[in-house]
C-alpha positions as CSV (number, residue, x, y, z in Angstrom):
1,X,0.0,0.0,0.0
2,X,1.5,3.3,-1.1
3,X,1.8,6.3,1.6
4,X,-1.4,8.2,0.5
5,X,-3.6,5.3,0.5
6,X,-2.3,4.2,4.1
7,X,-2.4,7.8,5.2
8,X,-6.1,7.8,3.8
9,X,-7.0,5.2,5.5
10,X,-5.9,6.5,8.8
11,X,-8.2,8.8,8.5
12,X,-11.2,6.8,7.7
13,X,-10.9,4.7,10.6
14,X,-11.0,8.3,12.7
15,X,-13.9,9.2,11.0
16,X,-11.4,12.4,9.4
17,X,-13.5,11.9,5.7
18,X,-12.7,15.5,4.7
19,X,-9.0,14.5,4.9
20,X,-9.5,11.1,3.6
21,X,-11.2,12.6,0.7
22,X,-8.6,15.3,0.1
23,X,-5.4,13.2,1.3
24,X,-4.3,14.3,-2.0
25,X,-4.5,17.5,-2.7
26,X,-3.2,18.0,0.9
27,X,-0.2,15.8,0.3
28,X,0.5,17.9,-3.3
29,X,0.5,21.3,-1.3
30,X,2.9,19.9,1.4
31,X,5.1,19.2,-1.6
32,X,5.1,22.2,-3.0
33,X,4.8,24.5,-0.2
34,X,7.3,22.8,2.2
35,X,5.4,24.3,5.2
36,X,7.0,23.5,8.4
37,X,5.3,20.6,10.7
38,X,3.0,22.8,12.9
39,X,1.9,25.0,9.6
40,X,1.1,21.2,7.9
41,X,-0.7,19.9,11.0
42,X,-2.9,23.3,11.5
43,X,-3.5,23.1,7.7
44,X,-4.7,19.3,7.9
45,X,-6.7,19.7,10.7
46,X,-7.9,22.8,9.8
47,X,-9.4,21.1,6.7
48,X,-11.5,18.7,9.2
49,X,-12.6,21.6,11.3
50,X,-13.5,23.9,8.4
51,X,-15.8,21.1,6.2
52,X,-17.6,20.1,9.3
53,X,-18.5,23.5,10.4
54,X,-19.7,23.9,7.0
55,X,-21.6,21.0,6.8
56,X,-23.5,21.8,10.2
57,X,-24.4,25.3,8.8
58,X,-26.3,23.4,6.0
59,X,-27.6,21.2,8.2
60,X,-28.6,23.9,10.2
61,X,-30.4,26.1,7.2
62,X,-32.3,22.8,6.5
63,X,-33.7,22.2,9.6
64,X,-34.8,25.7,10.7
């Protein structure tokens, strides 16, 4: 299994599907942007955090 699909799986099995879904796109922008370890970490979990809160404002528009 190659690093992005073991990486993407990680993050299925903690329920992360915005990162699982964008592992790659991540991964390419680490690569190019050579951001140091705290910059990657904020910007990986900040993808999480930012798609969920997102996603609960929808849900919330739909149910009110």
């Amino acid at each position: 299994m190659i690093q992005s699909e073991k990486l993407k799986e990680h993050a299925r099995r903690l329920r992360l599907y915005n990162i699982a879904n964008r592992m790659d796109s991540i991964l390419h922008h680490a690569q190019e942007e050579k951001p140091t370890y705290s910059e990657f970490l904020s910007l990986v979990l900040g993808t999480e955090v930012e798609m969920k809160e997102k996603k609960a404002r929808v849900d919330d528009a739909l149910h009110a």
